[in-house]
N, C-alpha and C positions, 0 to 999 in steps of 0.2 A: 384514293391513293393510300397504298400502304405506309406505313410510318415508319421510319428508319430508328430502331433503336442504336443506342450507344455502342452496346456490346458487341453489335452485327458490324457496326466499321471498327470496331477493335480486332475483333476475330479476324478481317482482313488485312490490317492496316501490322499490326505485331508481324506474323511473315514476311509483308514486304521489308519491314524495316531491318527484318536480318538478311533478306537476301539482298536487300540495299549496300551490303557490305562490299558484294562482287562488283560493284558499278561506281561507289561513292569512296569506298576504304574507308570508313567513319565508323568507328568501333562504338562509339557514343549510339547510333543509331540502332545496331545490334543491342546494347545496353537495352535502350528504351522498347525495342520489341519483344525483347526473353522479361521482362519487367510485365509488358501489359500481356503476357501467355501465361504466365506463374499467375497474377489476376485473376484472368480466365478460369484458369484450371480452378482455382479456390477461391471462385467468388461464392458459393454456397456456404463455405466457412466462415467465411467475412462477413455476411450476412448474418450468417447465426450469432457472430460472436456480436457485432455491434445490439442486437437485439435481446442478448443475455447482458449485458455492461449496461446498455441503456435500463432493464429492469432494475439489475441491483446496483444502481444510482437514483430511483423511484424509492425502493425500499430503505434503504439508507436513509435519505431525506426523512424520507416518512418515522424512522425509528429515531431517528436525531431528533426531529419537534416530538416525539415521544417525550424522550430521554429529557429533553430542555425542560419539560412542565413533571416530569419525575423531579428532577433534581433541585427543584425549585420545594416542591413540595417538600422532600427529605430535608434541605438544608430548613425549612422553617420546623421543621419538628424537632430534628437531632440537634444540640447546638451542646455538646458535651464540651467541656475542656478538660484534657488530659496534666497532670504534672506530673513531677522526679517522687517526687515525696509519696502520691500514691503505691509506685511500681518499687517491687521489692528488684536492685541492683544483683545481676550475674557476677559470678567473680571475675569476668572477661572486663565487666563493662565497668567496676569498681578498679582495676587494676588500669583501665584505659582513661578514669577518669583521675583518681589520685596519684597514678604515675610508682603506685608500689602494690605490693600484697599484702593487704589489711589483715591481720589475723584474727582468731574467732572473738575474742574477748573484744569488746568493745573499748575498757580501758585503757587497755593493754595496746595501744595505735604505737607500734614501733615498725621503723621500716627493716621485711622480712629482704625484703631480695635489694 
């Protein structure tokens, strides 16, 4: 016996259900037929697409437990600490911190603005 695929009673089953509309008046049923035809039509799309998504879901995984035993590694090597006191202040970021403009003389701390 031949074996009945799925798509061979869809390819039937989608037409009846819109011409089901002339006998039944169920717009819902039209719905479900233009639904399993669009399908039809682009199930070779759908197909491809699941099997390109499924790949880069493989790779992903695969470069994430990468990435997890890089980062492990880097975090026990680099273990710098940055402060204030190393980094010489912009005038943006002195005016944002002391709330005036510091003038060049260091003594000389009078508020300019």
């Amino acid at each position: 016996m031949k074996e009945i695929k799925i798509n061979q009673v869809i390819e039937y089953l989608s037409p009846t259900f819109i011409f089901s509309y002339f006998f039944v008046h169920n717009i819902f049923l039209v719905l479900i037929g233009i639904a399993f035809s669009l399908y039809l039509i682009n199930i070779n799309m759908i197909n491809n697409l699941k099997k390109s998504i499924n790949r880069n879901i493989v790779i992903k995984n695969e470069s994430k437990d990468s990435n997890k035993n890089d980062k492990k590694i880097n975090s026990n090597t680099i273990n710098i600490k940055s402060t204030k006191e190393d980094i010489k202040l912009t005038l943006v970021e002195e005016i944002e911190e002391f709330g005036f403009i510091p003038s060049i003389d260091k003594k000389k701390n009078t508020n300019a603005a």
